[in-house]
Backbone as XML, in Angstrom:
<?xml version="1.0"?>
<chain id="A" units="angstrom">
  <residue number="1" name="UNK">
    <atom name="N" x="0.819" y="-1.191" z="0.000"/>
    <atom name="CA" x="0.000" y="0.000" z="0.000"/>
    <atom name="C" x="0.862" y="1.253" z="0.000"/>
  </residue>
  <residue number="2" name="UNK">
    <atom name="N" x="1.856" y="1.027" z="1.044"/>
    <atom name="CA" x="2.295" y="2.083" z="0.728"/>
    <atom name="C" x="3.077" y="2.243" z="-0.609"/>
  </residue>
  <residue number="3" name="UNK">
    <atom name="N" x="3.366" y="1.945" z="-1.212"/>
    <atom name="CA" x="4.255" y="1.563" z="-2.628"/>
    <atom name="C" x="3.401" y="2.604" z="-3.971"/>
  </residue>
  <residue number="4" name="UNK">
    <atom name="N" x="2.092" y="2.636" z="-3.529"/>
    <atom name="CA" x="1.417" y="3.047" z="-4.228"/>
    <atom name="C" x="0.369" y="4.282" z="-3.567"/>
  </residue>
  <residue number="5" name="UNK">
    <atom name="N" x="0.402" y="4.178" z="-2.544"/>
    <atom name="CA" x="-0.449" y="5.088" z="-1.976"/>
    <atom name="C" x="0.717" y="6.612" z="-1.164"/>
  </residue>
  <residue number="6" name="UNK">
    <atom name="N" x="1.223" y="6.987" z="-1.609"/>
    <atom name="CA" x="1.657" y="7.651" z="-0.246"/>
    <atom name="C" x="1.704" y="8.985" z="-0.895"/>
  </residue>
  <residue number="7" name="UNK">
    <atom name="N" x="1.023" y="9.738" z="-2.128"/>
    <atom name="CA" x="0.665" y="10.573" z="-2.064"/>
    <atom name="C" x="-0.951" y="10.489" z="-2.396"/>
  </residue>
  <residue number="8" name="UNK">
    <atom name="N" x="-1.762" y="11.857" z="-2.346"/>
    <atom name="CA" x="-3.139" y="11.871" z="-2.540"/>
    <atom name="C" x="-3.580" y="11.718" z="-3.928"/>
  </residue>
  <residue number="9" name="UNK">
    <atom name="N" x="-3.022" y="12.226" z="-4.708"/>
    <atom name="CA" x="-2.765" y="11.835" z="-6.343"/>
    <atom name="C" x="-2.737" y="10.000" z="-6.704"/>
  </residue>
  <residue number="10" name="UNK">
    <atom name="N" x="-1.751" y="9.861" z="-5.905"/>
    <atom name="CA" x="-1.457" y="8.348" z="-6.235"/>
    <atom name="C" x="-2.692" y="7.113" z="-5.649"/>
  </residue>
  <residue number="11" name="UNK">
    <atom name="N" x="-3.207" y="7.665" z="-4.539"/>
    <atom name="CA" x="-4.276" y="7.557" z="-4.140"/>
    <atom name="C" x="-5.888" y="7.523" z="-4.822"/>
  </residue>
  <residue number="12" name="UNK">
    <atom name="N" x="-6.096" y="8.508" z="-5.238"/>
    <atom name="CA" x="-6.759" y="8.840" z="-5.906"/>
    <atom name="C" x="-7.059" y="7.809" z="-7.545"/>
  </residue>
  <residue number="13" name="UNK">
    <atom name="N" x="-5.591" y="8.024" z="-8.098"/>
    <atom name="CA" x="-5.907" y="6.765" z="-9.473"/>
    <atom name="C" x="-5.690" y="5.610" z="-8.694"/>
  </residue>
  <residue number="14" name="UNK">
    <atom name="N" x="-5.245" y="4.649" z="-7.393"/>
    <atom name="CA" x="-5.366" y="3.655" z="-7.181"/>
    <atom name="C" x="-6.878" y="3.276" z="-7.113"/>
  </residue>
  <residue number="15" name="UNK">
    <atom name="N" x="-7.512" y="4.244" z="-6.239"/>
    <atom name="CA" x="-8.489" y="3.956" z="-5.580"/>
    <atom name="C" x="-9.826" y="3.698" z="-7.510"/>
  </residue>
  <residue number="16" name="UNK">
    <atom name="N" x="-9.009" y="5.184" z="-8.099"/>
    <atom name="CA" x="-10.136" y="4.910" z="-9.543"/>
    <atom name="C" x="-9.715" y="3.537" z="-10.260"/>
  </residue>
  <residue number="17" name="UNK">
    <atom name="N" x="-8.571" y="3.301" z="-9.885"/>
    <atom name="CA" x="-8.134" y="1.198" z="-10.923"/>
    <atom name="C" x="-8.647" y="0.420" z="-10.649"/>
  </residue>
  <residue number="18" name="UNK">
    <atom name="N" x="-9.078" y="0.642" z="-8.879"/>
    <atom name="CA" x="-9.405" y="-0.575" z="-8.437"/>
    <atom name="C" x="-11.311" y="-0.703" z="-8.391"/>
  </residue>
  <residue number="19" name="UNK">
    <atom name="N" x="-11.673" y="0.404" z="-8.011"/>
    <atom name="CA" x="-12.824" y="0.647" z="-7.635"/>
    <atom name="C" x="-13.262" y="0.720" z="-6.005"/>
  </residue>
  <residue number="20" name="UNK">
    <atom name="N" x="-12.202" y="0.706" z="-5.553"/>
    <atom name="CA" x="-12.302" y="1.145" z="-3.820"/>
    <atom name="C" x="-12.374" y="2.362" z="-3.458"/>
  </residue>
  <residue number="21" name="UNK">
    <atom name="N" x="-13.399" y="2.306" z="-2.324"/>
    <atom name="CA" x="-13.363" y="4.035" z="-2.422"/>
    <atom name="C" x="-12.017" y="4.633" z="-2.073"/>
  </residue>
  <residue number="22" name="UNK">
    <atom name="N" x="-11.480" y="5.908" z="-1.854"/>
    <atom name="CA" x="-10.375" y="6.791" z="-1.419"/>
    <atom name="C" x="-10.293" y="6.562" z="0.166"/>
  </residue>
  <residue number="23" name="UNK">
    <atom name="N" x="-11.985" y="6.553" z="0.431"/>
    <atom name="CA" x="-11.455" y="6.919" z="2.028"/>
    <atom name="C" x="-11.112" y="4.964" z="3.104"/>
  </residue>
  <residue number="24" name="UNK">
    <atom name="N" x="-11.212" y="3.877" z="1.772"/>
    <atom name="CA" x="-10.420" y="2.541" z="2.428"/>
    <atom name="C" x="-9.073" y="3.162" z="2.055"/>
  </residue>
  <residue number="25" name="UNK">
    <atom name="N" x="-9.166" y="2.902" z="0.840"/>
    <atom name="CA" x="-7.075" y="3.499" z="0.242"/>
    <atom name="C" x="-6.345" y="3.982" z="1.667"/>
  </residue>
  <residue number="26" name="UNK">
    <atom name="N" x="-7.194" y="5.180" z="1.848"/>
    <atom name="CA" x="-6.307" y="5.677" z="2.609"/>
    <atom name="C" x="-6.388" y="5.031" z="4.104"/>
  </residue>
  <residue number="27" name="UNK">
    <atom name="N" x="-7.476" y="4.564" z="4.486"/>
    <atom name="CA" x="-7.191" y="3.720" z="5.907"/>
    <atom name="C" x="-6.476" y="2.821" z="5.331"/>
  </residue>
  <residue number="28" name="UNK">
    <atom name="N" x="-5.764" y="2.144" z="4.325"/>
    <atom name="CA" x="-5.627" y="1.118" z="4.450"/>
    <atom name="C" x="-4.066" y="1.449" z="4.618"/>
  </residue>
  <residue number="29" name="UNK">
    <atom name="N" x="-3.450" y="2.976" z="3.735"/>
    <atom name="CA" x="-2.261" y="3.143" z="3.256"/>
    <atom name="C" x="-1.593" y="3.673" z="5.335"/>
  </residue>
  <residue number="30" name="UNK">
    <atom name="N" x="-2.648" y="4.796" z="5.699"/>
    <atom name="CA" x="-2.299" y="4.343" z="7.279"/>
    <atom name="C" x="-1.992" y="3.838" z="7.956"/>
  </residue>
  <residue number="31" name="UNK">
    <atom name="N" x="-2.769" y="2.458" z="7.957"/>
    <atom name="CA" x="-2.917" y="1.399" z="8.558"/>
    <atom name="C" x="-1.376" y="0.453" z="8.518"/>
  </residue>
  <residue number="32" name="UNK">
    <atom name="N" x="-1.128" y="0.530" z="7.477"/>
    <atom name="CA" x="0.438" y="0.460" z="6.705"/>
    <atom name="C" x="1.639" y="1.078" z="7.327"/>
  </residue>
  <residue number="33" name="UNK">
    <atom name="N" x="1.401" y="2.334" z="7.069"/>
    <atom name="CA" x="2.410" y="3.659" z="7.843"/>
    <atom name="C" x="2.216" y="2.972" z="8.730"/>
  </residue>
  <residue number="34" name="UNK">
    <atom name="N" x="1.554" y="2.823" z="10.305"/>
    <atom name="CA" x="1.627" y="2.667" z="11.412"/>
    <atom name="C" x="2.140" y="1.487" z="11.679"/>
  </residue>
  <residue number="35" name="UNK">
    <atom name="N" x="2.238" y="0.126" z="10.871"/>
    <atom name="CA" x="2.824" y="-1.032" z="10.946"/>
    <atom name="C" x="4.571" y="-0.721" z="10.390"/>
  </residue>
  <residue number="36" name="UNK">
    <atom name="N" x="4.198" y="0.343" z="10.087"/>
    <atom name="CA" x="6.223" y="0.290" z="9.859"/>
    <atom name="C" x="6.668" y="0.160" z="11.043"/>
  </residue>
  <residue number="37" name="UNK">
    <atom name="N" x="5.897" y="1.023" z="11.915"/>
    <atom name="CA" x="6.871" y="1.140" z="13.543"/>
    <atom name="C" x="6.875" y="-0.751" z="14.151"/>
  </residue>
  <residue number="38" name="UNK">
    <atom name="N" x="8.371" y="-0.708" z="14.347"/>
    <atom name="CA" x="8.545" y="-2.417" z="15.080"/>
    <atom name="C" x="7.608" y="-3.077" z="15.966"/>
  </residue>
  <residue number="39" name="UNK">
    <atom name="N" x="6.991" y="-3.529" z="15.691"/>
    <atom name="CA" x="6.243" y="-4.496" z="16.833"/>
    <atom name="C" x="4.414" y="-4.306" z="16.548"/>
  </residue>
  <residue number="40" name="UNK">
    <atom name="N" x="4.578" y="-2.948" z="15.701"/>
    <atom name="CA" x="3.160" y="-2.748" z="15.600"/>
    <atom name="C" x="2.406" y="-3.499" z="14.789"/>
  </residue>
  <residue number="41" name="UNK">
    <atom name="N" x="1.534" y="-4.583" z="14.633"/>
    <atom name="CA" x="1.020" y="-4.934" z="13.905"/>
    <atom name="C" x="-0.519" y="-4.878" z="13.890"/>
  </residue>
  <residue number="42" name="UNK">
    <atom name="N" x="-1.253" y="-5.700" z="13.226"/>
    <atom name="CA" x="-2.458" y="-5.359" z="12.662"/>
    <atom name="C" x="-3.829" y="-5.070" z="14.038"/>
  </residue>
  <residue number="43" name="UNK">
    <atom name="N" x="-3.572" y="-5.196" z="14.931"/>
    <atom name="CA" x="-4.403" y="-4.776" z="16.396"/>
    <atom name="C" x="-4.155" y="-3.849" z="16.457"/>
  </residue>
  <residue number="44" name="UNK">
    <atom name="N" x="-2.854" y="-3.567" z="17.271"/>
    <atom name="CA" x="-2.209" y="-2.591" z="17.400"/>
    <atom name="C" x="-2.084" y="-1.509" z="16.757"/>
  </residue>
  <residue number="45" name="UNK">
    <atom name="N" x="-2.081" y="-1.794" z="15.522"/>
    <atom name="CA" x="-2.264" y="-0.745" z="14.295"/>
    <atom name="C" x="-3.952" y="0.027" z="14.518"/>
  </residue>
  <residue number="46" name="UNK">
    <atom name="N" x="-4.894" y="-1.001" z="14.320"/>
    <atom name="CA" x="-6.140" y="-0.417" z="14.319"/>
    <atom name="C" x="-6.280" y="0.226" z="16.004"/>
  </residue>
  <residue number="47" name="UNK">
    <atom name="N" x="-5.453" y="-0.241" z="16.907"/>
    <atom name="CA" x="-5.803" y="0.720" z="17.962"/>
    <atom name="C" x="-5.366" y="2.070" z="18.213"/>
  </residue>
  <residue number="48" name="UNK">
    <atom name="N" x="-4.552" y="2.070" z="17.367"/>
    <atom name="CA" x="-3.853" y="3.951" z="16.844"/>
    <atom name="C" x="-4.509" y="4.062" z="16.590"/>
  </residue>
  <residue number="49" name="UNK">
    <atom name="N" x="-5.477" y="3.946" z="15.105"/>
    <atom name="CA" x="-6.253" y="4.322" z="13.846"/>
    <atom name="C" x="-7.443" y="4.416" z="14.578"/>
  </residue>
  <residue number="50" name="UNK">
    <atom name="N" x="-8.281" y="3.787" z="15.882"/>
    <atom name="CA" x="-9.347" y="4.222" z="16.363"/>
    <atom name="C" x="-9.357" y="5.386" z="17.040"/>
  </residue>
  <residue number="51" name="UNK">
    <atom name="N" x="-8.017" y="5.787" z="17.331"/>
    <atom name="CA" x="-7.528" y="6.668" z="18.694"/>
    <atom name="C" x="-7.921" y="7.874" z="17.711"/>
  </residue>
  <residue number="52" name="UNK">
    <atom name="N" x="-7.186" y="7.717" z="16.765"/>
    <atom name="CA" x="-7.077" y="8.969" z="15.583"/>
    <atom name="C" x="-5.336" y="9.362" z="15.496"/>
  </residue>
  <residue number="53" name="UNK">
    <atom name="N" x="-4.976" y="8.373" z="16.028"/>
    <atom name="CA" x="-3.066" y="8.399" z="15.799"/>
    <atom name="C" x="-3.180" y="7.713" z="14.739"/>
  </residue>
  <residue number="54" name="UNK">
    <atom name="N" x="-3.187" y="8.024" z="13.503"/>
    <atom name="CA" x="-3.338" y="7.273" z="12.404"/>
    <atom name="C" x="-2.002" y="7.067" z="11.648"/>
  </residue>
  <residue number="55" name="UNK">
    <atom name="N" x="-1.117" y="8.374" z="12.127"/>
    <atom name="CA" x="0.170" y="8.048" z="11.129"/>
    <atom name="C" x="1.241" y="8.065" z="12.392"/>
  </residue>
  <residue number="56" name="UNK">
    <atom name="N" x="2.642" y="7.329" z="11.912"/>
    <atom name="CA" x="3.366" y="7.445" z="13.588"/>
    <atom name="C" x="3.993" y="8.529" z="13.408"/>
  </residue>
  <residue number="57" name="UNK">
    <atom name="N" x="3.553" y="10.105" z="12.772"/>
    <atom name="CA" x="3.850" y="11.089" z="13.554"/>
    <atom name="C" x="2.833" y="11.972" z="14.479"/>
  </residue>
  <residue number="58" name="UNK">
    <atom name="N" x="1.955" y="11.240" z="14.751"/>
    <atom name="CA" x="1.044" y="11.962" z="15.560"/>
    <atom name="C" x="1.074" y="10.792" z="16.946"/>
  </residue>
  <residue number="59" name="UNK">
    <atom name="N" x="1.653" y="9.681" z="16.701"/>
    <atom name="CA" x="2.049" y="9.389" z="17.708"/>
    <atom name="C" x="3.796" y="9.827" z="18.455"/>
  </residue>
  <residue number="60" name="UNK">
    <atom name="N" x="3.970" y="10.165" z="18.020"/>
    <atom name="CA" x="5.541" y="11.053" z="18.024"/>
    <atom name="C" x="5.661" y="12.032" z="19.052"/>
  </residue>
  <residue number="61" name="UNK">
    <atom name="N" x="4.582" y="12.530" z="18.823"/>
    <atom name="CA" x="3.928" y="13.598" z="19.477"/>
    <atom name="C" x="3.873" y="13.330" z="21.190"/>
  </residue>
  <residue number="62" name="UNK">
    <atom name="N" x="3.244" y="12.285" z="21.284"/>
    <atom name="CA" x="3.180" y="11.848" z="22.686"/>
    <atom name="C" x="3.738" y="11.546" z="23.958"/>
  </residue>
  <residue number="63" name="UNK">
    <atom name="N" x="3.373" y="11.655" z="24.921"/>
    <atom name="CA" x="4.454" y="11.072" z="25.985"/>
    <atom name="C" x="3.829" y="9.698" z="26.285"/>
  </residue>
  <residue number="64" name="UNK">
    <atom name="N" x="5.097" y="8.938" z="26.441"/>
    <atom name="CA" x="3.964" y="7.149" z="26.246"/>
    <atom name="C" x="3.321" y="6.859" z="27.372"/>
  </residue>
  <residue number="65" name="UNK">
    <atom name="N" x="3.410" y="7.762" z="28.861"/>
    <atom name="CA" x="2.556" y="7.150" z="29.805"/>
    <atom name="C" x="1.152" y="7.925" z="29.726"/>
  </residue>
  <residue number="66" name="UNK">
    <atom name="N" x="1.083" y="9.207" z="29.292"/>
    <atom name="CA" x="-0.267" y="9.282" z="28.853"/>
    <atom name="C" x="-0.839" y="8.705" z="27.590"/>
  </residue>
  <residue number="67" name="UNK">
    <atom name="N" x="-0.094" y="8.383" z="26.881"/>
    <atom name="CA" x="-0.065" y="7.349" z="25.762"/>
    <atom name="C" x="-0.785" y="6.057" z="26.208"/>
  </residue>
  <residue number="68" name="UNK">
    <atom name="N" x="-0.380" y="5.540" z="27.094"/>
    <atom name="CA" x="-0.806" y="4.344" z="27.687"/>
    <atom name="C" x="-2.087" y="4.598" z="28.356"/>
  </residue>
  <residue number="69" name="UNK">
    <atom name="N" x="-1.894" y="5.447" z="29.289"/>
    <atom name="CA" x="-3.101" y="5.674" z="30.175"/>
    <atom name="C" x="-4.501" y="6.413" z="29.315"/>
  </residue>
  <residue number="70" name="UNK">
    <atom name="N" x="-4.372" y="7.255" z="28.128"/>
    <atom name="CA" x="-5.329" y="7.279" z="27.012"/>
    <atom name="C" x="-6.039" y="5.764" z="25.763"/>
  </residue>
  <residue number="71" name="UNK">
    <atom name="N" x="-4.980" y="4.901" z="26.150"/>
    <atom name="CA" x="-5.648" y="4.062" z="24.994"/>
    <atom name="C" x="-6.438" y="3.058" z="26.014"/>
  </residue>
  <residue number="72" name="UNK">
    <atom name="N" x="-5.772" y="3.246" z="27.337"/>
    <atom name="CA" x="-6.518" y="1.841" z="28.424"/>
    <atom name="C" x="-7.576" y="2.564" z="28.522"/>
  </residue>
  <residue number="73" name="UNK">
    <atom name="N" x="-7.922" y="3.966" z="28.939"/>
    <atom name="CA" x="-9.161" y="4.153" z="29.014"/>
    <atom name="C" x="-10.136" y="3.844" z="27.927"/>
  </residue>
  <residue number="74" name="UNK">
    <atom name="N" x="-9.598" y="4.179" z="26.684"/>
    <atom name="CA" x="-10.176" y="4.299" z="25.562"/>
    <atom name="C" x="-10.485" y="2.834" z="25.153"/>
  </residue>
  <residue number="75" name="UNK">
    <atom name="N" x="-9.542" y="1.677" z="25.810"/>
    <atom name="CA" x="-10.186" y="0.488" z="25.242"/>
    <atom name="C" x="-11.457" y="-0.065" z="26.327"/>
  </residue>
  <residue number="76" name="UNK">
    <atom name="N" x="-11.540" y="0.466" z="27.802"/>
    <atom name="CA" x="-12.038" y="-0.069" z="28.504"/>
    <atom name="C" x="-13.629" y="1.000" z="28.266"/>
  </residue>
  <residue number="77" name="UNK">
    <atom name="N" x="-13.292" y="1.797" z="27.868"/>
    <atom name="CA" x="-14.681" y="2.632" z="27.030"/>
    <atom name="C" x="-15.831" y="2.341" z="26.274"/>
  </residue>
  <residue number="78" name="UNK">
    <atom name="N" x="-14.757" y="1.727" z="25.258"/>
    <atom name="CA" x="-15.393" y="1.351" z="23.846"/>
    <atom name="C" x="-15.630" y="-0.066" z="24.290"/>
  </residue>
  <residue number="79" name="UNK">
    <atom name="N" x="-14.020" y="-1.137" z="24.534"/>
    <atom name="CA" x="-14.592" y="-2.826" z="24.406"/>
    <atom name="C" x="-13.842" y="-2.413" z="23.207"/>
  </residue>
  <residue number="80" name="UNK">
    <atom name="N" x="-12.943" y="-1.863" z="22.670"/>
    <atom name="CA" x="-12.079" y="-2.332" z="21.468"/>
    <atom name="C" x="-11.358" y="-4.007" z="21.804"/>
  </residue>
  <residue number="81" name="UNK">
    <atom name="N" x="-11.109" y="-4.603" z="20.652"/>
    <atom name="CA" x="-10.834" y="-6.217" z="21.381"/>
    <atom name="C" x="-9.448" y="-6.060" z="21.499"/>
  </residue>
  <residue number="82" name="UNK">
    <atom name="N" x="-8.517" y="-5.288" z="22.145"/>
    <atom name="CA" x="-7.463" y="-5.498" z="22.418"/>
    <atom name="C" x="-6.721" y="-5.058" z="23.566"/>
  </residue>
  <residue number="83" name="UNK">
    <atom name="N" x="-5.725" y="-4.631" z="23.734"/>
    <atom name="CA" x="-5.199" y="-4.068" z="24.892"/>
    <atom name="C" x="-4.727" y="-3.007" z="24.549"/>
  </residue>
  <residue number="84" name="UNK">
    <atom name="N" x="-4.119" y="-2.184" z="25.576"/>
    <atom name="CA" x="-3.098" y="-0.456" z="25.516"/>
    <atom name="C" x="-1.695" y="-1.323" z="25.121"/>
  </residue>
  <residue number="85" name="UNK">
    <atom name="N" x="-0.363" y="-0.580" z="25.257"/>
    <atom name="CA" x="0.887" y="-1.336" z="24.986"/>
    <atom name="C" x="0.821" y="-0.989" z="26.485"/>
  </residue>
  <residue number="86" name="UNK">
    <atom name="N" x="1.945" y="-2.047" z="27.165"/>
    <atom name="CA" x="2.668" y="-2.031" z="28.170"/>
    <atom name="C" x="3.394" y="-0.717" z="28.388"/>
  </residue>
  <residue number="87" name="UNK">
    <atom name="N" x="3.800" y="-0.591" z="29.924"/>
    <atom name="CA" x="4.655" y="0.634" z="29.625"/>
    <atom name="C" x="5.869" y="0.691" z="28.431"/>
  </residue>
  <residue number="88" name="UNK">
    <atom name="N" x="6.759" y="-0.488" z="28.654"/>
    <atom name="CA" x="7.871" y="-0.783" z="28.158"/>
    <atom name="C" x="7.825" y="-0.260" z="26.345"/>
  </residue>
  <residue number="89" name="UNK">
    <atom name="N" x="6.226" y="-1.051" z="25.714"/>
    <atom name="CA" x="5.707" y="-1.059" z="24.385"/>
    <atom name="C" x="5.551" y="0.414" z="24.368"/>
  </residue>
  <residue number="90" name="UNK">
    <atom name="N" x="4.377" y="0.995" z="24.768"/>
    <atom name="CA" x="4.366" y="2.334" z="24.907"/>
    <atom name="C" x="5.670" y="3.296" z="24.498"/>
  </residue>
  <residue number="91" name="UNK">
    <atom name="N" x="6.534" y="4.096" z="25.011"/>
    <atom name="CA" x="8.196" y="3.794" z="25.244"/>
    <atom name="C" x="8.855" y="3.385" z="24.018"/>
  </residue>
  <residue number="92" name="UNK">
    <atom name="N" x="8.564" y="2.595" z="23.622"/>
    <atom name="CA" x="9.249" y="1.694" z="22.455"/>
    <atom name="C" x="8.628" y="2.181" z="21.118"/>
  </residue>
  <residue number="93" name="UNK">
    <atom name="N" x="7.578" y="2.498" z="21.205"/>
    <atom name="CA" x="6.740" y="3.572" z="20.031"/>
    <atom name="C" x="6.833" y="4.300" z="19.659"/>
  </residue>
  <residue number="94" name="UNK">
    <atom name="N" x="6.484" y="5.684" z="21.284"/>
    <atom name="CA" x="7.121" y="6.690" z="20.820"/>
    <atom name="C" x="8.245" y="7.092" z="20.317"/>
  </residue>
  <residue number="95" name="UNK">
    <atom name="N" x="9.502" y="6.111" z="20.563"/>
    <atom name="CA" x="10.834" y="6.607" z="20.674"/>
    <atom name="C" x="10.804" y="5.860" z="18.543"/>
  </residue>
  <residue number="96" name="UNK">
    <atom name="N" x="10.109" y="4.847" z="18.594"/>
    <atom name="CA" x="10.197" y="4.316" z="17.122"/>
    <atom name="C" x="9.687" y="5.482" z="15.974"/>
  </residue>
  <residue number="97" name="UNK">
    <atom name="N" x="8.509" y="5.650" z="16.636"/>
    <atom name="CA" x="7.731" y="6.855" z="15.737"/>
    <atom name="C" x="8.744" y="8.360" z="15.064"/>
  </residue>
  <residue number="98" name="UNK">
    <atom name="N" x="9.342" y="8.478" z="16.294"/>
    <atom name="CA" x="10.088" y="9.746" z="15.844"/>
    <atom name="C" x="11.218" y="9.503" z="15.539"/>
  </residue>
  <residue number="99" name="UNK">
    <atom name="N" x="11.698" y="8.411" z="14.815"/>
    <atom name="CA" x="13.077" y="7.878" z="14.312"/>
    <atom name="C" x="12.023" y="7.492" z="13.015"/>
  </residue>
  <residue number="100" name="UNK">
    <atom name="N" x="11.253" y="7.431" z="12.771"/>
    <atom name="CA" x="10.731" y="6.986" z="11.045"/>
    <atom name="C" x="10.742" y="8.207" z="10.341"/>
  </residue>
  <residue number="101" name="UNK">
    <atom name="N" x="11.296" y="8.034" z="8.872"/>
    <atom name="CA" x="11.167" y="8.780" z="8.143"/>
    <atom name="C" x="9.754" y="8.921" z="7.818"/>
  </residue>
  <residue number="102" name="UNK">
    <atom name="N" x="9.381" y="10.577" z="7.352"/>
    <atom name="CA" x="7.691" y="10.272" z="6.773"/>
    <atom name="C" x="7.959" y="9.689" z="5.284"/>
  </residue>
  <residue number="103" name="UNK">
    <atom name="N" x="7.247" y="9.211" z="4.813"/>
    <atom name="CA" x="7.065" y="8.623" z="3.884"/>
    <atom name="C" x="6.183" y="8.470" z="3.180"/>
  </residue>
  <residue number="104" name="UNK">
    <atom name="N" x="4.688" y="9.167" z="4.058"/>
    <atom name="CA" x="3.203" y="9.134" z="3.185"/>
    <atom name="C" x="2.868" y="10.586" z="3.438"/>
  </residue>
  <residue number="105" name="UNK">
    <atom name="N" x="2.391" y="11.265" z="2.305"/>
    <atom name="CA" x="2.016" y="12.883" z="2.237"/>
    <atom name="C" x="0.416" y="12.699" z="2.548"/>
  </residue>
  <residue number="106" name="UNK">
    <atom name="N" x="0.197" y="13.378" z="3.963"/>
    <atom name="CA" x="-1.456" y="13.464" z="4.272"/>
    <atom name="C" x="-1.951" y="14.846" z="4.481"/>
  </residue>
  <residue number="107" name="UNK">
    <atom name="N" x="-3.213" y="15.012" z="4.027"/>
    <atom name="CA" x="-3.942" y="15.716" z="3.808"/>
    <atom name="C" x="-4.250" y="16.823" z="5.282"/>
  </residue>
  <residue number="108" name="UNK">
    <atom name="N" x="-4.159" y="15.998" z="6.654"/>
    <atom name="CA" x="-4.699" y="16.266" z="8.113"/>
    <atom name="C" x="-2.895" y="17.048" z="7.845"/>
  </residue>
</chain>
């Protein structure tokens, strides 16, 4: 996804080749971005993407113990089916997030 998605242009004729709308493309090309960071995978990923940390520079942003202490609330809220990261995971994110190059041009 990202290979093909990581500007809005490129986006845009994927989404017209395939017949998917723009606004999967782009959760999906997100969803992607956020699995670059080590350890993050496809839970984990959608538990950024519910938060609205959709790309890992808006998780970059963060300090990981309110990091942590925002997604436990937020899962024990909703019933999302997963967990917050550990402190350690948490920590390990932020510090991953802001060592990734950007690599996808977004619109937000």
């Amino acid at each position: 996804m990202l290979a093909h998605g990581r500007t809005k242009p490129e986006r845009e004729a994927l989404s017209h080749r395939t017949g998917i709308s723009y606004a999967a493309i782009l959760e999906l090309v997100k969803l992607s971005d956020l699995s670059r960071i080590f350890g993050v995978k496809g839970v984990r990923a959608r538990l950024y993407y519910a938060v609205g940390l959709d790309h890992p520079a808006k998780l970059a942003q963060w300090d990981p113990q309110e990091l942590r202490a925002m997604l436990k609330k937020f899962v024990a809220k909703t019933g999302f089916p997963g967990i917050a990261p550990l402190p350690k995971e948490a920590r390990f994110t932020v510090i991953e997030a802001k060592t990734l190059p950007e690599v996808v041009e977004y619109e937000d």
